[in-house]
N, C-alpha and C positions, 0 to 999 in steps of 0.2 A: 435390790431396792436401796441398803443403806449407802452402797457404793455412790450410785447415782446422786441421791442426795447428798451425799460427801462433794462430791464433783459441782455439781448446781451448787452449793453454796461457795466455795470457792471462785466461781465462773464470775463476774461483774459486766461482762459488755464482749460482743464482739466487732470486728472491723476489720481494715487494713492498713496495713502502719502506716500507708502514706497519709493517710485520713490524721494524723497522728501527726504528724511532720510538714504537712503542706509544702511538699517538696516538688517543684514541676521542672528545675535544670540542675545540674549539678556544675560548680564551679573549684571545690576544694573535696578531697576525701582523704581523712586521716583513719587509718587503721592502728590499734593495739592488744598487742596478744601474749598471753603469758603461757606457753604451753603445758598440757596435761600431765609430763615427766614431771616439770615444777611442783614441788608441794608443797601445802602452808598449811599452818597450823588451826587455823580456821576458813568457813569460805569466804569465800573473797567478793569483795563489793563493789563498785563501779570506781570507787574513792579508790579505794586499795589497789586496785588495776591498776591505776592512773599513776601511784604513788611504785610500783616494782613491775610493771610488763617487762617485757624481754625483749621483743619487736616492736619494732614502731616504722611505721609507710605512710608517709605523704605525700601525695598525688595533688599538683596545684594545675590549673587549669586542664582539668578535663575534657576530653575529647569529646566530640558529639557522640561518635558509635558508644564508646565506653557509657557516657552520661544517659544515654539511652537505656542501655543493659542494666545503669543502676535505678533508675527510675523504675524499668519492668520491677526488676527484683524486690523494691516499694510496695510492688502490691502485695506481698502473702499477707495471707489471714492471721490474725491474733486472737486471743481470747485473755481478758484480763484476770489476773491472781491476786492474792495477796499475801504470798510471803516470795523473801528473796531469794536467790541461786547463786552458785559458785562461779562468779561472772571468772570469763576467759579470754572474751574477746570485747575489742570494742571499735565503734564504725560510729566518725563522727564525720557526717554530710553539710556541706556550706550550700547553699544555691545558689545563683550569679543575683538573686534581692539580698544575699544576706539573709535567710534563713535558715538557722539550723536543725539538725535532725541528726540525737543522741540516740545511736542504738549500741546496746550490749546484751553477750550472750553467754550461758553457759556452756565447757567447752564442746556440747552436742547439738549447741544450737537453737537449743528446743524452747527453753524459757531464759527470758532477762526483761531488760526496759526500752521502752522506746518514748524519750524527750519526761522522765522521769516517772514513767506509767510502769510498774511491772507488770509483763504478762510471758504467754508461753506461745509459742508461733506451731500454727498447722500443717505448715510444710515449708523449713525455712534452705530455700537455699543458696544465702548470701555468704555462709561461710564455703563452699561447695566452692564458688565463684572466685571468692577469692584465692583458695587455695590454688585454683587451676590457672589464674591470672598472675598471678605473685608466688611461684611454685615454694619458697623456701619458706615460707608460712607452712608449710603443710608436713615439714620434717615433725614426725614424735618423738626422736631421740637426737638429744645435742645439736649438734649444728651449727648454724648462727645464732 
């Protein structure tokens, strides 16, 4: 019982992050990743990403197939939180209107922000995709 109650008050809203993003084509996608070997002395914030990632991939003019598979991937479910995570990753979407859509994620994927919301995602598998799309993302030790 207290558990649950721990849980419900943390929980704010649920959804799907495209509900979040109003994202319907995709035109630009910029990835940033600092991987899990990397240590820092505190967790790290979307700012902090931004300011020491390790990787960085931009993809301009995406594909239809591609822009497709990113849109599906728009839909997992989210649940909103309120405290922050050891952001790792980050996935920032342009749409051919010029809307964006800020997503970032702890390096499991599980909780970050989307378009400065933090929440925790129900089944996310946009890191998954990338890794398998962009193989050298997905090394855990050294590398690029």
């Amino acid at each position: 019982m207290v558990l649950l109650s721990l849980f419900s008050a943390s929980v704010l809203g649920m959804g799907r992050v495209n509900e979040l993003c109003g994202i319907d084509s995709v035109k630009t996608i910029e990835i940033i990743n600092l991987p899990a070997y990397v240590t820092t002395l505190t967790p790290l914030s979307k700012e902090g990403l931004k300011r020491i990632y390790k990787h960085k991939v931009v993809v301009n003019g995406v594909s239809d197939f591609y822009a497709g598979e990113i849109i599906d991937l728009l839909q997992m479910k989210y649940f909103r939180k309120e405290e922050n995570n050891d952001i790792r990753w980050g996935v920032d979407i342009v749409s051919n209107k010029n809307n964006k859509c800020e997503i970032y994620f702890d390096g499991f994927g599980e909780c970050g922000s989307v378009n400065g919301i933090n929440v925790c995602f129900e089944k996310n598998e946009m890191i998954d995709w990338i890794k398998k799309e962009i193989p050298f993302l997905s090394q855990e030790i050294g590398g690029l």
